[in-house]
C-alpha positions, -999 to +999 in steps of 0.1 A: -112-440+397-083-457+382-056-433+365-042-462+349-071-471+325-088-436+321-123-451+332-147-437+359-166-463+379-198-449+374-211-452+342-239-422+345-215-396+360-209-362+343-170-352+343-150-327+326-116-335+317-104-300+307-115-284+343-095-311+359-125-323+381-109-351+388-134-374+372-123-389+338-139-400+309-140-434+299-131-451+269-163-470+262-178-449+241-150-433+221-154-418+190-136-433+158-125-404+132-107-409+099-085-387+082-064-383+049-028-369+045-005-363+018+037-364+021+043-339-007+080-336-020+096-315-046+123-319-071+147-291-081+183-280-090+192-255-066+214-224-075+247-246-082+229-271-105+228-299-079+194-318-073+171-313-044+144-329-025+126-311-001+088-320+018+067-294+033+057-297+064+030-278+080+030-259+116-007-265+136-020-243+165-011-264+192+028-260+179+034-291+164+047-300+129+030-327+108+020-330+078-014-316+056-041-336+065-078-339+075-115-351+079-126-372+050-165-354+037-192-377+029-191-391-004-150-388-008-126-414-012-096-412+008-076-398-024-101-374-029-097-360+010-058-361+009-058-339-023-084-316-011-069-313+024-033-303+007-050-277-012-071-258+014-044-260+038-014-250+014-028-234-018-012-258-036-038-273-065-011-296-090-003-325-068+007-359-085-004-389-059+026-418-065+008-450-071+018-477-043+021-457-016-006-458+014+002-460+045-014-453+083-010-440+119-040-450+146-043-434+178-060-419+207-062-389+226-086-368+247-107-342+229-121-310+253-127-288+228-163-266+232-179-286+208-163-318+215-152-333+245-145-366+250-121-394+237-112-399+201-095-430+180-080-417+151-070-435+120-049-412+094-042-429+061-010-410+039+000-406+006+026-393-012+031-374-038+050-348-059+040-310-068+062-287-092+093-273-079+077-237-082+044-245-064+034-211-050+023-221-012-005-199+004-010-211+040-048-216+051-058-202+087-062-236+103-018-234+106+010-210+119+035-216+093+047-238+067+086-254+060+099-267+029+132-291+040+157-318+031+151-352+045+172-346+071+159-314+083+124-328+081+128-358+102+146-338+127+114-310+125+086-332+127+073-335+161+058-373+165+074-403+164+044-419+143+044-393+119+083-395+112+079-432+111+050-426+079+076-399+068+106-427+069+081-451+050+076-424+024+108-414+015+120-447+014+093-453-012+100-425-035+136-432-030+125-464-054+101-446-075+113-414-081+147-416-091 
């Protein structure tokens, strides 16, 4: 076995990653999953009458914060699935997608869930876009909580480095767009 490249030397074994049998799945036959995502901001005057910008970001299971985002069905385009995901998971039906922005994050990472277990290359394509500035947000069960914050606060929230890079993209963007 070589820890360095995560492959097994015998192609026919049966291993189990998650019961740390010390046999490890290989890469050769990884799964490839797409997903959609939206970077939703919203403009308002606060209290005071100054204008503010604030994103939501979402809190998952595992305890990380990311954006809304998920599996694209059959027969959706990628808008379609970033506007449908952003509803189910935050209630929140009047999105407006900004047109020029698309952006993506690809990666890996080992899957041992009951159903699945295994390795999985995941492609995430984002969006942005705007919702009203009194967009009721009604968390779905598939998240712990959800944030509303200032750039600032955001990029310091968000947990990955690949997600605050899309984030950084994104708000760079509307920064030109949406004056």
């Amino acid at each position: 076995m070589n820890k360095d490249t995560d492959t097994c030397p015998t192609e026919n074994m049966k291993f189990d990653n998650a019961k740390n049998t010390g046999i490890v799945y290989t890469k050769e036959n990884i799964k490839v999953e797409k997903s959609c995502g939206v970077i939703v901001f919203k403009d308002y005057e606060d209290e005071k009458g100054m204008k503010r910008r604030e994103y939501i970001l979402l809190k998952y299971p595992e305890g990380h914060w990311d954006f809304p985002k998920g599996h694209m069905e059959e027969g959706e385009d990628e808008y379609q699935t970033a506007c449908r995901e952003f509803t189910e998971e935050t209630g929140i039906s009047d999105i407006t997608i900004l047109e020029g922005f698309r952006d993506h994050v690809t990666y890996e990472f080992f899957a041992a869930f009951e159903n699945l277990k295994g390795w999985i290359r995941k492609t995430v394509v984002f969006f942005a876009a705007e919702t009203e500035a009194n967009a009721k947000t009604s968390l779905s069960h598939e998240h712990n909580d959800f944030v509303w914050l200032s750039e600032r606060e955001a990029r310091k929230r968000i947990t990955y480095d690949n997600a605050r890079k899309i984030f950084n993209h994104a708000v760079e963007f509307i920064k030109l767009t949406k004056k």
